[in-house]
N, C-alpha and C positions, 0 to 999 in steps of 0.2 A: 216409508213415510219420512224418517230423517237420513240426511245424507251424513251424520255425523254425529256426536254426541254434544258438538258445540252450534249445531244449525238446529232452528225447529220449522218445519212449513208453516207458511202463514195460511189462515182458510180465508178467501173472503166472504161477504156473502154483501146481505143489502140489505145491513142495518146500518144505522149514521154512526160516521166515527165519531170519539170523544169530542167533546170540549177541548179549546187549547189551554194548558196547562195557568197561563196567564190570566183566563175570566174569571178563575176563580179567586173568593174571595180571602185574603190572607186569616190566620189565625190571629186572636188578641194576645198581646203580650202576658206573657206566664208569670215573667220574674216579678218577687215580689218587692217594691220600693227601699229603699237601706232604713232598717229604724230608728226614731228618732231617738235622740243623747238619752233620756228619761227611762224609754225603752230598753237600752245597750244598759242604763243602772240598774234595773229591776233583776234582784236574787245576787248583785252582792253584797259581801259582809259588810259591819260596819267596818271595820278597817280596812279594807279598802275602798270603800267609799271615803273615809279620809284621805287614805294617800293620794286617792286622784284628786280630790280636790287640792291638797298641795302642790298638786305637781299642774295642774291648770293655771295656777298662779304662774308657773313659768312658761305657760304657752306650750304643754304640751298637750296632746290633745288624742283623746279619745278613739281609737278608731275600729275596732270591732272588741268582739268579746267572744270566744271558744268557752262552750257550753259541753264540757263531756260528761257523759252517761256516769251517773252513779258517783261525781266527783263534785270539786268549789268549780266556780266560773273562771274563765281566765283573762280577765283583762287583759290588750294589749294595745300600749299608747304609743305614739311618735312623736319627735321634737318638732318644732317651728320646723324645721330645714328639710323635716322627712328623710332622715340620713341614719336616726338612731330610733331603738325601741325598746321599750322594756313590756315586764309582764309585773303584774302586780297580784303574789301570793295570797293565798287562803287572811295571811293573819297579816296583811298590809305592808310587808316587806318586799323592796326589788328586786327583781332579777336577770339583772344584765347580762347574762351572761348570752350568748347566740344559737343557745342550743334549739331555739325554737324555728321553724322550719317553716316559713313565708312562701308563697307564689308571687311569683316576678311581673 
């Protein structure tokens, strides 16, 4: 029946073949929308919830927040220019330094 371990026979018979892969109707979008500012504040400390707002004063801005299991939240903000970032500790001190490890 196969000529090979890479061929398999095909049977026909006369049943209608599929549908073309195109009629069908696409799936709804999965992802879920980025949440809003309010949302990204919910579960941190006061202190940091101060320092971001200092650091909004100078136009820096918000941009997600790392949630690890069993830990504080970890804010991480960017400048006007999107060139720099910090993270903002447990007790509302920075830290610059680049140890944190972003996707391009």
């Amino acid at each position: 029946m196969y000529r090979n371990a890479a061929q398999a026979a095909v049977i026909t018979g006369p049943w209608p073949s599929p549908a073309p892969a195109a009629a069908t109707p696409r799936a709804s979008e999965r992802r879920k929308p980025a949440p809003s500012g309010d949302a990204l504040r919910a579960g941190l400390t006061p202190a940091q919830v101060m320092t971001l707002e200092a650091l909004e004063i100078f136009q820096w801005k918000l941009a997600f927040v790392r949630r690890p299991l069993f830990q504080a939240p970890i804010p991480v903000l960017f400048d006007r220019d999107h060139t720099r970032h910090v993270v903002i500790q447990e007790d509302g001190t920075l830290d610059e330094s680049q140890t944190l490890v972003l996707r391009a």
